[in-house]
N, C-alpha and C positions, 0 to 999 in steps of 0.2 A: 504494500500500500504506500509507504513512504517512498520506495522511487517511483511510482507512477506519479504521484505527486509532487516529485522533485521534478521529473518530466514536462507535467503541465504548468507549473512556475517558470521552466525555463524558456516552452515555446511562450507561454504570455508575454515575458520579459523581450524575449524575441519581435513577436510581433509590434511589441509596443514600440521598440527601438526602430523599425522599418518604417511605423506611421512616422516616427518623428524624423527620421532619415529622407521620407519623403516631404513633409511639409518642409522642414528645412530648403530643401533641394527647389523648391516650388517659389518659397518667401524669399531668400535669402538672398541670394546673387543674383537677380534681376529686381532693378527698380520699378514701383509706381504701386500704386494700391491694388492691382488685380493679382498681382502677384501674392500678397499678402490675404487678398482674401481666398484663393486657392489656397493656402496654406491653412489659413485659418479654420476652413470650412473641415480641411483633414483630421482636424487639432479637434474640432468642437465634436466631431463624429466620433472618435473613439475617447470614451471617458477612462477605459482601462489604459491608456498613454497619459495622463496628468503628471503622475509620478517621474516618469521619464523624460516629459519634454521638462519639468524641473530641473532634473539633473542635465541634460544639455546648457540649460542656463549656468549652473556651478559652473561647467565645463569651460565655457567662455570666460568664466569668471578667474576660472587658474589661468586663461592665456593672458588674461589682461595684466593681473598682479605680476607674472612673469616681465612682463612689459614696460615694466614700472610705476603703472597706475598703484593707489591707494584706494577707499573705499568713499574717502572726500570726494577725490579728482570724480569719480565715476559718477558720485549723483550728479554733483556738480554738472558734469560735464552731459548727462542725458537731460537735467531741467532744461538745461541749454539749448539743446541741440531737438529736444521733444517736447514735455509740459512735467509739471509735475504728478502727474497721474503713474505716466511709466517711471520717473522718480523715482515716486515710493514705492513702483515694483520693482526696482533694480536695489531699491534697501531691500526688500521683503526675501530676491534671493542673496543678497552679499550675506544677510544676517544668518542664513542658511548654510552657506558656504562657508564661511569664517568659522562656523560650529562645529570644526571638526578636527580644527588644530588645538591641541593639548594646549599651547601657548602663543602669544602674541605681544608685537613691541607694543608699550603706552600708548604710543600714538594712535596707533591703530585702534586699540581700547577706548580711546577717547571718540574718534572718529564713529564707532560703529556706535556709541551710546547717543550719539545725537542724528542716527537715521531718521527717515520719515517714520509715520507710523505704518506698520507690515499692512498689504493689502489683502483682503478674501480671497480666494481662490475661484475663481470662474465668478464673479462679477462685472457687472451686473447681469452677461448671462456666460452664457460657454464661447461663443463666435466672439465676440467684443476683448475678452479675456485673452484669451487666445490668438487676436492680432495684435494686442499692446503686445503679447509675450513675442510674435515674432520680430515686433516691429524695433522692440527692444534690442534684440538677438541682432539683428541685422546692423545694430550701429556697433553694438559689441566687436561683432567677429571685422567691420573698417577701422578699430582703434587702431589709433600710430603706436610707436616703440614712443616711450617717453626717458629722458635721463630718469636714472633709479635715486630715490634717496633713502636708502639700507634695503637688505635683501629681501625676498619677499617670505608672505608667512611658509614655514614647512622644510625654509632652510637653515642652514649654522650662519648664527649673528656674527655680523662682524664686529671685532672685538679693537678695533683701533681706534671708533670712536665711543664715545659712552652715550646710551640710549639715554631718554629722559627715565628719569625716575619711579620708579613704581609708586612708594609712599613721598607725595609732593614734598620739599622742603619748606620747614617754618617758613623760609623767608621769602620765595615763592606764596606760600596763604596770606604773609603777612599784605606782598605786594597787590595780591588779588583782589584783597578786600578794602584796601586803600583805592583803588582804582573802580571796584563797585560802587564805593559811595559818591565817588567822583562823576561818574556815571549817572547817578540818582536825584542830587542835590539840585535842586535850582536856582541856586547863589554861587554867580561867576568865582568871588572870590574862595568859598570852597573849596569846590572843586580841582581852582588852579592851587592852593596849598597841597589838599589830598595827591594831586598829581605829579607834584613837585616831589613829593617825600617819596611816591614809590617812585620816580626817576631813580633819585638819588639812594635807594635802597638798591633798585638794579644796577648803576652802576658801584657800589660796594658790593655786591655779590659778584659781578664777571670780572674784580678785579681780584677780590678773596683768592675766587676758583683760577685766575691765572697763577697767580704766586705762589698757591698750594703745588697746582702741576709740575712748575721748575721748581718746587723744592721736590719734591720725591719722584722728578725725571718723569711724569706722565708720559706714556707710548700713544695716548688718545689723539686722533685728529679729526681734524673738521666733521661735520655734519652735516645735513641738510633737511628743511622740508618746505610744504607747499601750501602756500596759503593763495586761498582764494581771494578773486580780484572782481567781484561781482557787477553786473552795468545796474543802473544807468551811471556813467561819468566814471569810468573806469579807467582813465588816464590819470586823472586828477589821483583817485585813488591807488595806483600804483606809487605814482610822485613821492603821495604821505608814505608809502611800504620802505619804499625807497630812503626816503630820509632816515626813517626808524629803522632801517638798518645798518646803514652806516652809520647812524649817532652811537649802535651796538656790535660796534667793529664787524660787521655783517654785509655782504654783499647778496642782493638781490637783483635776479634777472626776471623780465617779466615776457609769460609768453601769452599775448592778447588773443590768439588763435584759443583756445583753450580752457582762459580764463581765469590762472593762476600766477604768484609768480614764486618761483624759486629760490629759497633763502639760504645762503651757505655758509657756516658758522661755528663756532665749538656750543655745545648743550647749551648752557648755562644763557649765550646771549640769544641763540635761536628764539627758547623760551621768553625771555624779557622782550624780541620782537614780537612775538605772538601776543603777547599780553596786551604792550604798549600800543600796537598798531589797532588792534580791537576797541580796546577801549578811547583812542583819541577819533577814531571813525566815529563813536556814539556818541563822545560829544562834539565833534563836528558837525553831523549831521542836525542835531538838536537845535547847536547855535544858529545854522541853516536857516533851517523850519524858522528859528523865533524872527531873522532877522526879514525874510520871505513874507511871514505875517504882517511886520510893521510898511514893507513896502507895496504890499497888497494895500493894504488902510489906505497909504498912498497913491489909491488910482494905479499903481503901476501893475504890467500883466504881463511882462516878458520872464514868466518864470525861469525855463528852459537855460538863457543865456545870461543870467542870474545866476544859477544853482553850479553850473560849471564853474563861471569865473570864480564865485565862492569858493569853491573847492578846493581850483587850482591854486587861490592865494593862502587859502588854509595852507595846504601843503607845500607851497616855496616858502612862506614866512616860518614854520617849524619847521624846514627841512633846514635852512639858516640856523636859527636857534637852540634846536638840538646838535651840531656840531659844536657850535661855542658853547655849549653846556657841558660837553663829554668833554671838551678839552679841559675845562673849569677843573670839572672832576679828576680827572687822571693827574693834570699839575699839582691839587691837593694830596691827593694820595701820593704820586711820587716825592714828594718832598717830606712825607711822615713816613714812607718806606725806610725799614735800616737795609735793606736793598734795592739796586737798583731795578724801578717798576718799567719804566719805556723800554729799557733791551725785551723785557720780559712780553710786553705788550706791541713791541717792534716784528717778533719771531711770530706773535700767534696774529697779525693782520698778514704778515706772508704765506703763511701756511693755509689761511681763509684766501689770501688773490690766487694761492697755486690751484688748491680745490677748485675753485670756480672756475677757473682759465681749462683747466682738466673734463669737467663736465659740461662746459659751455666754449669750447676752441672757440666758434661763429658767433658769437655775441657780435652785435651794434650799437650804437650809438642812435636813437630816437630821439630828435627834437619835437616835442607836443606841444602844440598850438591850440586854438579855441576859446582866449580870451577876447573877448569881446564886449564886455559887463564892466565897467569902472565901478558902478555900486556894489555890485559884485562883490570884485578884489576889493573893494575899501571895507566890506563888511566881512569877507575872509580871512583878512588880514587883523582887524581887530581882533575878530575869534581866536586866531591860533594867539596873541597874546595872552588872552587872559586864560587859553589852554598849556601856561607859563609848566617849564620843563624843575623849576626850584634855580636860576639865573637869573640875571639880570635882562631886562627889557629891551637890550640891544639887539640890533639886527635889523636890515633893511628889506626892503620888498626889492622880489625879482621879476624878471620875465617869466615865459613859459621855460620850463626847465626840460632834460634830458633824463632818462633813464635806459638799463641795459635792456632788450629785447630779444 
């Protein structure tokens, strides 16, 4: 009785795999909707194939991780490119997929806990289901190779940079929740202290963690990962990633195709751009909106070319500021150092320009343009002041600035 039964398991498993062999073959590699609805019409007809066209979806899902996606880049990149409907079914199988490695970097940990929420299965009916899933499948299996940053899950970690942390550091919490209330508050001057003190908390922690490593000879090197660069005004928005990396000895390349951009750096300061740049977006954005509303009051209705110039001078007037702030800081510490801090901090900005020149050879140079709004920048520019780094008020406004692409 058991092998005849092992028999009929195996032709089912059989059959199932040939429906999805064939819907595949139908959807997949030819474009336009007829395509997809022969496939789909295959898909919806045999309910004993669900299981199976599932696991095709994992399957994609190992080529892509191979490739150097993450499970960020992936929704990211199908709200993009679809809606968010197949989104949250591209969370529904990553979450699926991801379930079966013993272990995963942090990032990734972090990444998969903030998915959409999992979608039903065969909603709202079987046919509909069943073309999001190939419609899905078909942008999968066009993913490019993307630069990796750390290996993907199910291999042996590389051990020359240090991963972030499993249990976050005090002074990591500390920072987070400085920067949450900064966030919250609706009193400029607030804010700009709360945000001031976790600056200068980040930059005492990436200078700690340098002078720790040359003291006990760290083998650790650079890092990377990728943060999203989402539209509308996505230029603007790289500019600020941009600054907040460099102000954190960090080099950022941005790839607009895509939607992200690429941060390369040792742990410690990766993190404090991840942090910083989050959080100066939310109150950028905020001061935005408020200044948007008083010029609305005012008869005015060019939002559009408004909210750009905003932007743009948000992020040249602190891409400014945060440099002279990080130097502020490092002249102080070098100078309470009983060793010397700049050799120490000279070694790890070269070993962050080789990383990147290594993972990005073809980088360019992008001049961004799109100011057009003087009220704009006049009101961008006051915002990134009183989004004050814990320095001094110097700094002058720029042009449209440059960044790596």
């Amino acid at each position: 009785m058991r092998s005849a039964g092992s028999a009929g398991s195996a032709g089912s498993a059989g059959s199932a795999d040939s429906v999805i062999d064939r819907a595949c073959a139908a959807a997949l590699y030819v474009d336009g909707d007829a395509a997809l609805d022969t496939g789909a019409s295959l898909l919806a007809a045999a309910p004993d194939a669900d299981a199976a066209a599932h696991r095709r979806g994992e399957e994609f899902l190992r080529r892509a991780w191979e490739r150097g996606w993450h499970p960020a880049d992936l929704v990211r990149f199908v709200r993009r490119e679809l809606d968010e409907r197949r989104a949250a079914l591209a969370g529904t199988l990553i979450a699926a997929e991801t379930a079966r490695y013993a272990e995963l970097p942090p990032r990734w940990r972090q990444q998969l806990a903030e998915l959409p929420e999992p979608v039903p299965r065969n909603r709202p009916d079987r046919f509909s289901y069943a073309a999001d899933l190939l419609e899905l499948y078909r942008l999968l299996l066009r993913l490019p190779a993307i630069e990796p940053v750390g290996p993907p899950p199910g291999t042996a970690a590389d051990h020359l940079h240090r991963p972030p942390a499993a249990d976050e550091p005090r002074m990591l919490t500390r920072i987070r929740a400085l920067l949450a209330k900064a966030e919250a508050t609706g009193f400029p001057e607030e804010a700009e202290a709360l945000t001031g003190k976790a600056q200068e908390l980040m930059a005492r922690h990436s200078i700690d963690e340098a002078l720790l490593a040359a003291r006990t000879h760290s083998r650790e090197t650079p890092g990377a990962c990728r943060i999203g660069v989402e539209p509308p005004y996505e230029s603007a928005k790289a500019i600020l990633l941009d600054a907040v990396a460099s102000a954190n000895r960090c080099r950022a390349v941005w790839n607009d195709d895509l939607g992200f951009s690429t941060v390369v750096g040792f742990e410690p300061d990766l993190e404090a751009v991840e942090l910083l740049f989050t959080s100066l977006l939310v109150q950028g954005t905020a001061a935005m909106t408020r200044a948007e509303a008083g010029q609305r009051a005012g008869g005015r209705r060019r939002t559009k070319t408004f909210r750009q110039s905003f932007l743009m001078a948000y992020a040249q007037r602190l891409g400014s500021r945060l440099a002279a702030d990080a130097e502020r800081v490092t002249t102080a510490a070098d100078a309470g150092a009983s060793a010397g801090l700049l050799p120490v901090l000279a070694a790890r900005d070269v070993a962050v320009t080789e990383t990147a020149d290594r993972m990005f050879p073809r980088t360019t140079t992008t001049r961004v343009r799109g100011v057009s709004d003087p009220d704009g920048w006049t009101h961008g520019t006051d915002a990134a002041d009183r989004a004050r780094m814990g320095g001094s008020r110097s700094g002058t406004s720029q042009g449209p600035g440059e960044i790596a692409t």
